[in-house]
C-alpha positions as CSV (number, residue, x, y, z in Angstrom):
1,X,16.6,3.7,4.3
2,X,15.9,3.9,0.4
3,X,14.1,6.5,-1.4
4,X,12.0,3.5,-2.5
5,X,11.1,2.8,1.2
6,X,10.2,5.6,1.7
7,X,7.7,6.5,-0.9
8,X,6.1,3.3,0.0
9,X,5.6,3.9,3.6
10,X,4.1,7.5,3.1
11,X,2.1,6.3,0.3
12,X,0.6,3.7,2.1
13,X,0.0,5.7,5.4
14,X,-2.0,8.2,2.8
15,X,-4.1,5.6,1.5
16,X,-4.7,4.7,4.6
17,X,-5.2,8.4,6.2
18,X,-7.4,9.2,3.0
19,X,-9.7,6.1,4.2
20,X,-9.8,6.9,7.8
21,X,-10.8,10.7,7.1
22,X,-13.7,10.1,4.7
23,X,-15.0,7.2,6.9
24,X,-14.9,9.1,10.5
25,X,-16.3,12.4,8.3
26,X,-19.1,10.4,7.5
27,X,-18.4,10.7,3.6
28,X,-17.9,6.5,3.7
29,X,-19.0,3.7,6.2
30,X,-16.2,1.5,6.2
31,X,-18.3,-0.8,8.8
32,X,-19.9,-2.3,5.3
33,X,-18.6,-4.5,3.1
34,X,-17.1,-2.5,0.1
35,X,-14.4,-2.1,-2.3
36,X,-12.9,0.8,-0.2
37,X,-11.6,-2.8,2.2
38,X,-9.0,-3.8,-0.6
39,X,-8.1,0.4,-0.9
40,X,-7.2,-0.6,2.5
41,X,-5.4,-3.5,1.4
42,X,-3.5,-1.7,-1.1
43,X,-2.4,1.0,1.4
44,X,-1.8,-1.3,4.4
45,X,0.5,-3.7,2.1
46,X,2.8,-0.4,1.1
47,X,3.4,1.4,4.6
48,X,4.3,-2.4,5.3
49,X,6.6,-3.1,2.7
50,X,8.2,-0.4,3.4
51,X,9.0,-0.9,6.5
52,X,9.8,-5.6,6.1
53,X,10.4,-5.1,2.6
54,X,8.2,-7.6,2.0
55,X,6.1,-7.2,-0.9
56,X,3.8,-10.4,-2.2
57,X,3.9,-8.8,-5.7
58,X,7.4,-7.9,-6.0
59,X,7.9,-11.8,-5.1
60,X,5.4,-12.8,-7.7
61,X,6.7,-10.9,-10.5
62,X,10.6,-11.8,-9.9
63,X,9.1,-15.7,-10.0
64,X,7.3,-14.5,-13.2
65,X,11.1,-13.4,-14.3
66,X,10.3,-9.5,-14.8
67,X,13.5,-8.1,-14.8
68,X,14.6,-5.8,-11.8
69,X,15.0,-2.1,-12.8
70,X,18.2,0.0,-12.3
71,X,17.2,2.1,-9.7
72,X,17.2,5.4,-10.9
């Protein structure tokens, strides 16, 4: 597994954690409809792509022709 992977799995399962702590706090009620849902979005699509390496923006932007980086 890839330092890259990696990073996108715990960040995503943060994102997610973060989300799960305020709502079940009470700080945020995640039963209405809010922006927090595509925070979720965000967090879910990272721990996933980490794990398929399937990432719907990385396959948009290589159609788009940005260039892949070096990996550094």
């Amino acid at each position: 597994m890839t330092v890259e992977r990696i990073v996108r799995i715990v960040a995503g399962f943060f994102i997610m954690l973060s989300l799960a702590l305020a709502h079940f706090s009470g700080s945020v009620d995640m039963t209405q409809v809010s922006w927090l849902w595509f925070t979720a979005f965000v967090g879910f699509n990272l721990f996933q792509s980490g794990i398929t390496r399937f990432c719907p923006m990385d396959m948009m932007l290589k159609k788009a022709g940005v260039k892949q980086g070096c990996g550094l």
